[in-house]
N, C-alpha and C positions, 0 to 999 in steps of 0.2 A: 401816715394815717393808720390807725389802728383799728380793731374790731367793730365792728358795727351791727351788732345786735340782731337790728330788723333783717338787716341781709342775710347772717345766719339763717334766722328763721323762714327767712324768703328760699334759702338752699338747702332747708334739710330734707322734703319731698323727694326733692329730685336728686339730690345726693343717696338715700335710700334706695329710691324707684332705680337707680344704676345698678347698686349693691344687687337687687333681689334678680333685675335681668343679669345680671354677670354669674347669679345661681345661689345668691347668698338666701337665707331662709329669714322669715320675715323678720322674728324676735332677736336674731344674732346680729342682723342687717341694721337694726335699730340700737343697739348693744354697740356696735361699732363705730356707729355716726356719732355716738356721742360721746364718744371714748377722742376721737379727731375733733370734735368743737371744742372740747378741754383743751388739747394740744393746740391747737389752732389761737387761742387768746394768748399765749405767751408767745408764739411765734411770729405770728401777725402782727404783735405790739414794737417784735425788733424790726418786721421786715416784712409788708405786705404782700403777697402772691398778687402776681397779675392775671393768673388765672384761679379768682376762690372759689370757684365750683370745681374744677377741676382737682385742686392744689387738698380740696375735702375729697373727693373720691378715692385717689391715692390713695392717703394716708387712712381712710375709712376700710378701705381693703385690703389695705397691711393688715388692722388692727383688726378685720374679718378671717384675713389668712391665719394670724397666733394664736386667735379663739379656736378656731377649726383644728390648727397642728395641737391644743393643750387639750382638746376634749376626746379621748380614745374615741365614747361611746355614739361619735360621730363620723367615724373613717369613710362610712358609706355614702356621704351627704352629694358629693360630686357628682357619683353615678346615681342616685337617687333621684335627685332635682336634675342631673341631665335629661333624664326620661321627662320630665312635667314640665316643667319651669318653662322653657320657652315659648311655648303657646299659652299657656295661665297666665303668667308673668307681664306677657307684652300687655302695655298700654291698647285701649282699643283705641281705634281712632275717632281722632278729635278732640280726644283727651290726653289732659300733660299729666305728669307722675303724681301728682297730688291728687288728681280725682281717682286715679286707681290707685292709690293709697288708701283713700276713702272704703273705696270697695271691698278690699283686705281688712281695713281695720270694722268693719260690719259683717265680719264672719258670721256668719248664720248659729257658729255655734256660742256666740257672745249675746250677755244680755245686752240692750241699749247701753244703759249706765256705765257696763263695763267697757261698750266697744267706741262710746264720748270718750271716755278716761284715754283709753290707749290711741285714739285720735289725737286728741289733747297733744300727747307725751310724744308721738311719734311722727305727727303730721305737721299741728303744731308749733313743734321746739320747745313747750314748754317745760319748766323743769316737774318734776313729784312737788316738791312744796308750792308751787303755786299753782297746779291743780286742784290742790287738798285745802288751802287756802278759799280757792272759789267755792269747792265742796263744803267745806266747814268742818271737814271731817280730820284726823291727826294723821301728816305726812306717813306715818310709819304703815297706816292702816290704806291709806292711796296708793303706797308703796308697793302692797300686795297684792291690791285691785288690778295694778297692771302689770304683776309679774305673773299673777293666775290667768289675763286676759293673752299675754305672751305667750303663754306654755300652752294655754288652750289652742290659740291657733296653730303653736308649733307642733300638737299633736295631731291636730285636724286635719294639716297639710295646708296646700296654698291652691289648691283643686278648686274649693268651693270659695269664691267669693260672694261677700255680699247682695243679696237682691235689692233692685232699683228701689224697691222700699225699705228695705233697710238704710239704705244708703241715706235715702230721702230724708229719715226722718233722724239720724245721725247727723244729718247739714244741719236741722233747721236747731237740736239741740245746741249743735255749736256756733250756729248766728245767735241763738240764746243767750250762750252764757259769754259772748263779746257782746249783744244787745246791750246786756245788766250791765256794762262796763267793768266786769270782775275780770272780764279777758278778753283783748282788742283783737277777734275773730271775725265778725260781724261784714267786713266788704271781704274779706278771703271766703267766707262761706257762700256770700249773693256769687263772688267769680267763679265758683264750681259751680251753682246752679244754671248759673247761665249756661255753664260748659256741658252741662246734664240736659238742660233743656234742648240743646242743641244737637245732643248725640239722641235724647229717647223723646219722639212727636206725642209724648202722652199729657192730656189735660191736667193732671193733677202734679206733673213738675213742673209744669208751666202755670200752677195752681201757687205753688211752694215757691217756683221765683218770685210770682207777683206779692205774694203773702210779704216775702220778706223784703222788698222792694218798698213797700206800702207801710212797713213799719219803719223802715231805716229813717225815710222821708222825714219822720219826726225824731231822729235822735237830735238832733242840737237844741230842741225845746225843753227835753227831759229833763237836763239836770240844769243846776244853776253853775256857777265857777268853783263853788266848792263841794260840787257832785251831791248836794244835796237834790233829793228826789221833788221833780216837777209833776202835780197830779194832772193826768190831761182837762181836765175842768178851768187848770191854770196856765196852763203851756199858751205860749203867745206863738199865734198858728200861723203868722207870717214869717216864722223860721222855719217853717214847715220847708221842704224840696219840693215844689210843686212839677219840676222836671219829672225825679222820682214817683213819682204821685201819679204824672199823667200815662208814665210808661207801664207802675203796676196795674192801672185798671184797663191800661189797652189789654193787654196779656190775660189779665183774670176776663173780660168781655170775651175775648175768644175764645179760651177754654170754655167758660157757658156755653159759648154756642155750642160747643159737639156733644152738650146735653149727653157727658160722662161725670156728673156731679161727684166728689167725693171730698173729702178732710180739709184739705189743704182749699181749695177750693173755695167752701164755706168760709172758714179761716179770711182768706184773705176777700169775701166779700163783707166781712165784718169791719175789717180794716179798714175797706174801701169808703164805707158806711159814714165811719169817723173821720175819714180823712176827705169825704166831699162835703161834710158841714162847715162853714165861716165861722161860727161861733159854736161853745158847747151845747147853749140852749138849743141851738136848730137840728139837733143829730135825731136822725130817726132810729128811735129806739122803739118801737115798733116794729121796723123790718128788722131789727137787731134781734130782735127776740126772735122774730121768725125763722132767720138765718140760722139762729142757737139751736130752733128745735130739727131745722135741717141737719147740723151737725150732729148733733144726738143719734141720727140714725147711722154715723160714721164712726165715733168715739163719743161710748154715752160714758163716761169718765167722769169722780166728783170733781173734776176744775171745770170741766165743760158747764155743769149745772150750777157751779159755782157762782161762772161767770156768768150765765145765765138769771143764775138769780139779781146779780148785781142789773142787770140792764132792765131785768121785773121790775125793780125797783122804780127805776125810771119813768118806764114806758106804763106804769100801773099804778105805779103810787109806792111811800118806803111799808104800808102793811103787806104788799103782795108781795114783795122782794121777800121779807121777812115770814113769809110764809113757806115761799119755795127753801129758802135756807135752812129753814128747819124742818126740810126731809132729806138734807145734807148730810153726812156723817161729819162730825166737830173737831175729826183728826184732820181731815183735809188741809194740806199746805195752805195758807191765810183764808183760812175760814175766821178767825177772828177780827181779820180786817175787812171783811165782807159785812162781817156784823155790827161792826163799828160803825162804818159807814152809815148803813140800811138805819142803826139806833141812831145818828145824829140826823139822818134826813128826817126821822119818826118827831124827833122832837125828844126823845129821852137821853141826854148828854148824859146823864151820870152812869149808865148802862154803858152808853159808847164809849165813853173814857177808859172805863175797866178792860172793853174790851180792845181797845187801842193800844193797852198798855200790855195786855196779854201778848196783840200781835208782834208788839215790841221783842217782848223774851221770845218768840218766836218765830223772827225774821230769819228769811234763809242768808242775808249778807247787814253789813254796818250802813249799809245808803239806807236798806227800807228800814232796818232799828232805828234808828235815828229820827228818820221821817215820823214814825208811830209814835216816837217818847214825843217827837212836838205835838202830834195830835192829843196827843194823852194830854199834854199839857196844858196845849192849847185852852181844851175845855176844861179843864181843871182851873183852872186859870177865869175862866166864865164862871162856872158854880161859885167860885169861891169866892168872886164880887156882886153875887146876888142873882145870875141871869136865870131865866124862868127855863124849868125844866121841861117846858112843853115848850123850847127855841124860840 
């Protein structure tokens, strides 16, 4: 039996989280691990360890011990991290090395974008190019996003870890970007929240679990078999997880109740919203809206208004969507798809094609490009066999 991928990435946490309690410092710790997953695919392929979490620590802490013996300007690292390390270092309780993995990689002195990237990279398993890949941005340029994100912490120390908010909102980028399907993260992010919720009695992770709980529930509708994008207007909602479903809105009902409203919170009663209508016609976009301008007072951000505007739409008619959108700024991440929409509800298809076809060149991955060249098409496709530009 040879390598197995998934269990790699299921062992690199806590192969790590060994490294850093044994006094290894966090970017060398990481440096290491992945220096033994290499060695580890031709080894494994002759002759599988019966023990591969163990059989990676070893060999990760060799390959931490000849980093340490090749870099002079490091002699003092032993007696340095002996002073810190062991009470920093430990896991708190209740939690396994991968949440306090988390915690490290949300240094307080990294931006989000930068301390997702080095999550990514080091929690995880995945490689630079297929981070940079989900980013869209050129591996070389991802490369140094997490070698700056490295050295920042390694200059920072491993003292200050992450706050519960940071943390927070580091999970929910990385159920995100396993959400999109660019990267299968998505149930490892819900099993630390749960793990979070568990360790911190605060509404708003108990906000953040439901949230993301409430959206998993509709992954199997989203895409078709060839990951083409499902609009929720079209998602057939009897794949919906109604298990999922009943346990996000237990969880979001009880955080309302201690009446501590915040972000995550809202979020997921939005969710909840979409997710107790039968059909798309029956969703109350009314309280959607209202829920939007509750949020507004947590993150008045242009996606918030964005999204916002989109549910105007709805709930008002596509002039009043289209009204709110245009006190948007037109840079906004799919603003062009917001517009498209709002222009084919309106009844003006040749306005919405254009801007369908814009959103296109401006998707942030190949599922939503894709999705926009058929809309574009779509109505393209209508104008051009005569359909009335008032729909």
């Amino acid at each position: 039996m040879g390598v197995d991928d998934v269990e790699l990435r299921r062992l690199v946490p806590r192969v790590i989280g060994a490294l850093v309690r044994r006094g290894a410092d966090f970017a060398t710790a990481e440096d290491a691990v992945q220096e033994a997953l290499i060695r580890a695919v031709p080894a494994w392929e002759r002759q599988r360890p019966s023990d591969p979490e163990g059989w990676l620590i070893t060999v990760a802490w060799r390959a931490f011990i000849d980093m340490a013996r090749s870099d002079a300007a490091r002699r003092g690292r032993e007696d340095r991290m002996g002073a810190t390390l062991p009470t920093t270092a430990a896991p708190a309780p209740g939690t396994d090395d991968t949440l306090h993995l988390y915690f490290l990689c949300a240094h307080p002195a990294l931006t989000p974008s930068s301390a997702v990237a080095l999550t990514l990279r080091a929690v995880g398993g995945l490689t630079t190019r297929q981070i940079a890949q989900a980013y869209l941005v050129p591996e070389a340029t991802m490369a140094q996003r997490i070698s700056r994100a490295k050295r920042t912490v390694g200059r920072a120390g491993l003292d200050r870890p992450g706050e519960a908010g940071t943390v927070m909102r580091v999970l929910y980028l990385v159920f995100n970007e396993g959400y999109s399907g660019d990267v299968d993260l998505a149930a490892e992010a819900i099993r630390l929240a749960r793990q979070l919720s568990e360790l911190l009695d605060d509404p708003e992770v108990h906000g953040l679990l439901a949230l993301m709980l409430l959206h998993h529930a509709r992954r199997a509708s989203r895409t078709r078999p060839d990951r083409a994008i499902v609009p929720l207007a079209e998602q057939d909602r009897s794949r919906w997880d109604t298990g999922l479903i009943a346990q996000g809105v237990a969880i979001l009902q009880a955080a309302l109740g201690r009446d501590r409203l915040g972000e995550y919170q809202a979020q997921a009663a939005i969710a909840a919203l979409h997710a107790d209508a039968e059909r798309f016609e029956d969703t109350d976009w009314v309280q959607i809206v209202e829920w939007y301008d509750e949020l507004l007072r947590f993150a008045d951000t242009p996606i918030t208004r964005l999204n916002r505007a989109v549910a105007v739409g709805e709930a008002d008619g596509a002039p009043a969507g289209l009204a709110a959108l245009a006190a948007i700024d037109p840079a906004t991440p799919r603003w062009e798809a917001a517009a498209a929409f709002l222009h084919e509800r309106s009844g003006d298809l040749a306005a919405a094609a254009g801007f369908y076809a814009s959103a296109a060149r401006n998707a942030p991955n190949q599922a939503e490009r894709d999705h926009q060249s058929r809309q574009a098409a779509r109505l393209n496709q209508q104008l051009k066999s005569g359909g009335d530009a008032r729909g």
